[in-house]
Structures are given as C-alpha cells and as structure tokens.
DOVEXKE-217461 format. One record per residue: x, y, z of N, C-alpha, C in turn; chain. Coordinates in steps of 0.1 Angstrom, whole numbers, plus 2048, in hexadecimal, padded with zeros to 3 digits. Layout:
REM residues N
<nX = X; nY = Y; nZ = Z; caX = X; caY = Y; caZ = Z; cX = X; cY = Y; cZ = Z; cadena = A>
...
REM end
This chain:
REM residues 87
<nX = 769; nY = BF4; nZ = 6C7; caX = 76B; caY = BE9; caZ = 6D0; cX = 763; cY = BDD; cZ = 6CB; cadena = A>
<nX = 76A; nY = BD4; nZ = 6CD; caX = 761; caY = BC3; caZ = 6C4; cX = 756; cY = BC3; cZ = 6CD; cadena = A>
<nX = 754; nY = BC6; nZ = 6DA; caX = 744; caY = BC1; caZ = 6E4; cX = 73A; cY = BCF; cZ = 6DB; cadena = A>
<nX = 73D; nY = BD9; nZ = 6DA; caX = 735; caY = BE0; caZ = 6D6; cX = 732; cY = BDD; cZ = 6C4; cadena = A>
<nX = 73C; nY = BD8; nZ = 6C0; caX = 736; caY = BD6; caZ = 6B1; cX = 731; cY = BC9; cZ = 6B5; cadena = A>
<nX = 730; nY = BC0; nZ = 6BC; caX = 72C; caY = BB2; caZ = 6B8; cX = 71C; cY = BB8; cZ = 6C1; cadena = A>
<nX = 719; nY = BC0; nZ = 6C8; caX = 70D; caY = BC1; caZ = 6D0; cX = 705; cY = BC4; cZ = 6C1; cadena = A>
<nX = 70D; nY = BD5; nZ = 6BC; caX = 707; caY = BDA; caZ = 6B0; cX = 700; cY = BCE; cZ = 6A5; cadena = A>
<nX = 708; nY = BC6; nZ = 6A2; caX = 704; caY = BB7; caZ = 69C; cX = 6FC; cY = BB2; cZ = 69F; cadena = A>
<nX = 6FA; nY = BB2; nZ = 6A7; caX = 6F1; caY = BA7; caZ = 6AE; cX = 6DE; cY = BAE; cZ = 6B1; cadena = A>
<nX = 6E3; nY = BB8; nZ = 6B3; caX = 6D9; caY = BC1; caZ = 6B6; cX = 6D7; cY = BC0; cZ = 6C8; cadena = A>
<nX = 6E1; nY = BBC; nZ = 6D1; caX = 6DC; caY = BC1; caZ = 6DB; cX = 6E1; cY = BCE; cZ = 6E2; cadena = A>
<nX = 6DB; nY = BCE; nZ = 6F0; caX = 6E2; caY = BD8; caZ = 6F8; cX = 6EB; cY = BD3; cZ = 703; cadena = A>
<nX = 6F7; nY = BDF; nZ = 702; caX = 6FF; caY = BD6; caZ = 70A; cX = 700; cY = BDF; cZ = 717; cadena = A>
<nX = 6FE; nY = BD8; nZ = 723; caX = 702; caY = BD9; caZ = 732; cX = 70F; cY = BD8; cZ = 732; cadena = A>
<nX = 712; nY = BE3; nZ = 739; caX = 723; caY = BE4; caZ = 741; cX = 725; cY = BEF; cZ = 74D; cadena = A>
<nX = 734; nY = BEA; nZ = 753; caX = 737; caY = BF0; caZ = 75A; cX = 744; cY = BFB; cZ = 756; cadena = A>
<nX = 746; nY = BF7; nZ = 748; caX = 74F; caY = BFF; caZ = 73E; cX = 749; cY = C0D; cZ = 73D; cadena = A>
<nX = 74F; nY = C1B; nZ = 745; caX = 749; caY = C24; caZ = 743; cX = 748; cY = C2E; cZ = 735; cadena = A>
<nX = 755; nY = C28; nZ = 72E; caX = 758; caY = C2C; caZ = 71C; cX = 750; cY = C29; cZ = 717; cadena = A>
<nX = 742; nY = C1E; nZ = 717; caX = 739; caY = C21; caZ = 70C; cX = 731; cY = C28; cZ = 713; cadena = A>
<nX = 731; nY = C32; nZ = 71A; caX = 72B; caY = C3E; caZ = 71E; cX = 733; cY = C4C; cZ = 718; cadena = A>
<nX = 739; nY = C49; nZ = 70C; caX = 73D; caY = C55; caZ = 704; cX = 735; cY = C55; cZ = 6F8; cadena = A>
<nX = 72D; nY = C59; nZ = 6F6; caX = 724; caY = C5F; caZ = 6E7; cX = 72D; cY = C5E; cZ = 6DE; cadena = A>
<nX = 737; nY = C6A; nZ = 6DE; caX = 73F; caY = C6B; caZ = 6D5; cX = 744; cY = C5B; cZ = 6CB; cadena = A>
<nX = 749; nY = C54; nZ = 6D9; caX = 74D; caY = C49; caZ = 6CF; cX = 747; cY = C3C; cZ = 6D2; cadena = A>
<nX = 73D; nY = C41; nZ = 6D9; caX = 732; caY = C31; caZ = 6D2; cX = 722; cY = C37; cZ = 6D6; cadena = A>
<nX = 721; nY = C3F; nZ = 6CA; caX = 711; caY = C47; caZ = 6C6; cX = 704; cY = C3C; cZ = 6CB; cadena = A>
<nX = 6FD; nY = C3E; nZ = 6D4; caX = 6F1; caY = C3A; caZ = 6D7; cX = 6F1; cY = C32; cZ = 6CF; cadena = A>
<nX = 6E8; nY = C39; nZ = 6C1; caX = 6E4; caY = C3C; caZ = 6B6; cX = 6E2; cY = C2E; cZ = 6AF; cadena = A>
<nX = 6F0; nY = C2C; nZ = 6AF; caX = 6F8; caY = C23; caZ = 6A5; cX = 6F6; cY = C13; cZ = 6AB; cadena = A>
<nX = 6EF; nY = C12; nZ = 6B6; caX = 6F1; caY = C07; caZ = 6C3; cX = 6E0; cY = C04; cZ = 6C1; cadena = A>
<nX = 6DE; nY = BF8; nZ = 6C6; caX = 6D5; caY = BF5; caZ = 6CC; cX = 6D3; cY = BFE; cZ = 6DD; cadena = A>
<nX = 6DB; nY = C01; nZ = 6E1; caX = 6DA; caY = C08; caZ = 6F2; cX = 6E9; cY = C01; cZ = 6F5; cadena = A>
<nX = 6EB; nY = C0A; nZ = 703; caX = 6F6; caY = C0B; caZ = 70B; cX = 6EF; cY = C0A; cZ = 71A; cadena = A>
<nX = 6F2; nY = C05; nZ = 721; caX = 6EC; caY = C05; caZ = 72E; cX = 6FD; cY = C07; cZ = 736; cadena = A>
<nX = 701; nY = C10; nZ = 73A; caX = 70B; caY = C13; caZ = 743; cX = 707; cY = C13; cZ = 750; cadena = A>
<nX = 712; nY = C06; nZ = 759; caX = 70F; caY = C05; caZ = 766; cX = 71A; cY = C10; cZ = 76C; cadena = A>
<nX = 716; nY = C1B; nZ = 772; caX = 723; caY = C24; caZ = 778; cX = 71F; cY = C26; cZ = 789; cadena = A>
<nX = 723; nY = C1A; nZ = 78F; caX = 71E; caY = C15; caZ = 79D; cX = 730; cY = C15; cZ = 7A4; cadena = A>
<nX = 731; nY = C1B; nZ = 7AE; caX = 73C; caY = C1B; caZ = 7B8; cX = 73F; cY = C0A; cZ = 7BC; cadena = A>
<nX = 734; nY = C05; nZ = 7BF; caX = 735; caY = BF0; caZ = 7C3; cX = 736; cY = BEC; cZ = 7BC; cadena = A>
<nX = 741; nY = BE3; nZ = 7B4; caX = 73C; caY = BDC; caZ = 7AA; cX = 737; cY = BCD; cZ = 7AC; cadena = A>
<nX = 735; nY = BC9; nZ = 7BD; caX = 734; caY = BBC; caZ = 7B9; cX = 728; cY = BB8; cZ = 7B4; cadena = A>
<nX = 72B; nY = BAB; nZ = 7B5; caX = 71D; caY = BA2; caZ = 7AD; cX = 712; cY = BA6; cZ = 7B4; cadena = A>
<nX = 710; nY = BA3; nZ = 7BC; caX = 701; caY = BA9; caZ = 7C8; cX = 703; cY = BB4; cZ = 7C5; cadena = A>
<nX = 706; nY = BC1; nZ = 7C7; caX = 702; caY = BD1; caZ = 7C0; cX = 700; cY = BD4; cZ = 7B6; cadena = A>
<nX = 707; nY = BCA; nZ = 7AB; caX = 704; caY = BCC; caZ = 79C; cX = 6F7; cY = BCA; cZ = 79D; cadena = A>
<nX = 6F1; nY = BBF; nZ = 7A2; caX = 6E6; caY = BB4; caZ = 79C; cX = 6DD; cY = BBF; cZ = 7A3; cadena = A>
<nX = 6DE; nY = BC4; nZ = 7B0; caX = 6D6; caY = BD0; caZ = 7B6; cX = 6D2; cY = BD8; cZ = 7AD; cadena = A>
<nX = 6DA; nY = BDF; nZ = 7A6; caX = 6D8; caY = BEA; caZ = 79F; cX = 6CF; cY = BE2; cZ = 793; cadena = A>
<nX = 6D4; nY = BDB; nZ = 790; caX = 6CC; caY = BDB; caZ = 77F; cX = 6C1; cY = BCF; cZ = 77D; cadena = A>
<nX = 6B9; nY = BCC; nZ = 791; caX = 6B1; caY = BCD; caZ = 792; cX = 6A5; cY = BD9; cZ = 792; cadena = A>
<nX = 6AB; nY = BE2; nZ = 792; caX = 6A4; caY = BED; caZ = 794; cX = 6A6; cY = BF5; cZ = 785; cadena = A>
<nX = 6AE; nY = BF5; nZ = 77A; caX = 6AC; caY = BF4; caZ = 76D; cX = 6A5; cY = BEB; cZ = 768; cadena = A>
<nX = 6A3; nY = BE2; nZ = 76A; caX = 699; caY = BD5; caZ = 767; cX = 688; cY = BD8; cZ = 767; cadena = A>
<nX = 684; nY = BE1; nZ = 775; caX = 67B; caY = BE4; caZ = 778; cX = 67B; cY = BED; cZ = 76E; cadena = A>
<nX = 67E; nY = BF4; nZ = 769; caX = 675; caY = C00; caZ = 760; cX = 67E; cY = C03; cZ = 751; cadena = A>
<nX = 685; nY = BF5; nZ = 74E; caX = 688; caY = BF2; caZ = 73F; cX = 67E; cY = BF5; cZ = 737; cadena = A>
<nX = 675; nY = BE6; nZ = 738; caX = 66B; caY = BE3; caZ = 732; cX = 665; cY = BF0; cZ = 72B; cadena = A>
<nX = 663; nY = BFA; nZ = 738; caX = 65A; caY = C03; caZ = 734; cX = 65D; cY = C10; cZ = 72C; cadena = A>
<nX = 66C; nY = C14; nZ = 729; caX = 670; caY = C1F; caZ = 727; cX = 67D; cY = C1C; cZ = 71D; cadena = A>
<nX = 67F; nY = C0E; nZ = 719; caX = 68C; caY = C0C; caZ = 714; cX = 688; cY = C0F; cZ = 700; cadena = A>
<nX = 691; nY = C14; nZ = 6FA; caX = 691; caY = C1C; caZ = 6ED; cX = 69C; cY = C12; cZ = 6EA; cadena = A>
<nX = 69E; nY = C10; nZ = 6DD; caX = 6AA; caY = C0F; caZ = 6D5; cX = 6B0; cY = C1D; cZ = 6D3; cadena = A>
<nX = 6BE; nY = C1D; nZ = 6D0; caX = 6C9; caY = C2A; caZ = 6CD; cX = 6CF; cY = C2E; cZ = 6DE; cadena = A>
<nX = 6C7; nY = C29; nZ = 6EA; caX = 6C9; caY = C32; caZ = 6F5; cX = 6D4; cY = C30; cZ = 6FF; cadena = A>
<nX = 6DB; nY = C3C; nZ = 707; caX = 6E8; caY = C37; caZ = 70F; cX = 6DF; cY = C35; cZ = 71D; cadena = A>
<nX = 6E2; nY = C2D; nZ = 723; caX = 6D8; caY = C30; caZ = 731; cX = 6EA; cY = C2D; cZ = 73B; cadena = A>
<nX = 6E9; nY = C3A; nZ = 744; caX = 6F5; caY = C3B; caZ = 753; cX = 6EC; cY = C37; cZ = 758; cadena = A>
<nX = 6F2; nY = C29; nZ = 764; caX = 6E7; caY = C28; caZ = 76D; cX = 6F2; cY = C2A; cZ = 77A; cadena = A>
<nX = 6EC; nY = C2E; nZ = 783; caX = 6F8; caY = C30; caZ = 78E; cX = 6F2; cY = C2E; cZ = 79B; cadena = A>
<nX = 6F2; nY = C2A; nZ = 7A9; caX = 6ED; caY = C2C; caZ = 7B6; cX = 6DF; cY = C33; cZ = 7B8; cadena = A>
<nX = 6E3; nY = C42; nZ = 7AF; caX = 6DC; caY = C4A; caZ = 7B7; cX = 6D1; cY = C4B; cZ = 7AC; cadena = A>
<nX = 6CE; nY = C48; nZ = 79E; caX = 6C1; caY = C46; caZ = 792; cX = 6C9; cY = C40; cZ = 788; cadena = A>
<nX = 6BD; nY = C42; nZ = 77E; caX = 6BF; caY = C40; caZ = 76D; cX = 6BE; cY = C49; cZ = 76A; cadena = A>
<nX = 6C9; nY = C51; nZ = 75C; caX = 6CC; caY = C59; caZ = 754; cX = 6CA; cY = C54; cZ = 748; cadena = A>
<nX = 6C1; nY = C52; nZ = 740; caX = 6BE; caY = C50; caZ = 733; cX = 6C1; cY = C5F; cZ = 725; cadena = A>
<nX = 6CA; nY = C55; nZ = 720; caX = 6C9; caY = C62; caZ = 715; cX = 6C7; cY = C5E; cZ = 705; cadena = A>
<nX = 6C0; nY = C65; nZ = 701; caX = 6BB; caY = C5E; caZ = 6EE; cX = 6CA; cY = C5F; cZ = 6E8; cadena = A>
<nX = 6CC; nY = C59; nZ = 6E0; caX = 6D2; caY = C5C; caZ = 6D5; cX = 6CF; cY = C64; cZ = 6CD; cadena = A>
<nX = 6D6; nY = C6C; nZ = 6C4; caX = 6CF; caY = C75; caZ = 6B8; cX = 6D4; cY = C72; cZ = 6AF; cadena = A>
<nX = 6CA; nY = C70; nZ = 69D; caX = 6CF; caY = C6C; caZ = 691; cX = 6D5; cY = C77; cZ = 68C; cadena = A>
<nX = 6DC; nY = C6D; nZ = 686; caX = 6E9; caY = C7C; caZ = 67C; cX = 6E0; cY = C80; cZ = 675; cadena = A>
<nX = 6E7; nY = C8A; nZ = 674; caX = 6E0; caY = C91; caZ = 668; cX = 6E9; cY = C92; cZ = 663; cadena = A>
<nX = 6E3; nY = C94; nZ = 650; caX = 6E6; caY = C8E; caZ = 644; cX = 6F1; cY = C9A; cZ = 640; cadena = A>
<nX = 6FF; nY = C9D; nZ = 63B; caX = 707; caY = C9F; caZ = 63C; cX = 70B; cY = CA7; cZ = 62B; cadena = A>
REM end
C-alpha cells in the first residue's frame, strides 16, 4: 500500500483507523517505523482525539521502533516486531 511505503520512507509511524495494517503478515512491525492501530467502535473526531489522547500520555514513554500498538476503548496492546531470521 503507497501510505505504508511512503510512512516506511519517511521513517514515520503511521496512525489509522485501517484495521489491515494490523496484519503482521503483510505489513511486519519490523519493517515499519510502528503502526499505531485505532480499533475504536466511534469514529468521530471527538473519540478519536479521546483515545489518542490517552496514547499520547504514555507514547513518550514506551514507544519502540518495529512495533504494532491496537489501541481500542478498553487499553493498549503493544506488540514488538521480530527480526527475520537469516534464511
């Protein structure tokens, strides 16, 4: 997908409400600066902004390169990416 290779480029992390880059398989942590997946039932602008105030608060302190973070209503689900191994 061009937002995920142009993020990859760029080096950032990309925020969405797109639940597909919450498949490993085909877009590896790893390979990413990070994924922050919004998987919230509200989408409007005031609940978004809700929620990822509350990812905002404890970014700073826990955010890794390679990593998928689900954030949803009810917490944060952070998960590492793992490097390939050499083949």
């Amino acid at each position: 997908m061009q937002i995920a290779e142009a993020a990859r480029r760029e080096g950032r992390v990309l925020v969405t409400l797109d639940l597909n880059f919450g498949t490993i398989r085909e877009y590896p942590p790893q390979d990413y600066r990070g994924f922050i997946v919004l998987r919230v039932i509200d989408q409007s602008r005031r609940h978004v902004l809700h929620v990822m105030e509350r990812v905002l608060g404890v970014l700073d302190r826990v955010l890794r390169d390679g990593h998928l973070w689900v954030v949803s209503e009810s917490g944060i689900r952070v998960r590492p990416g793992h490097p390939t191994e050499p083949g």
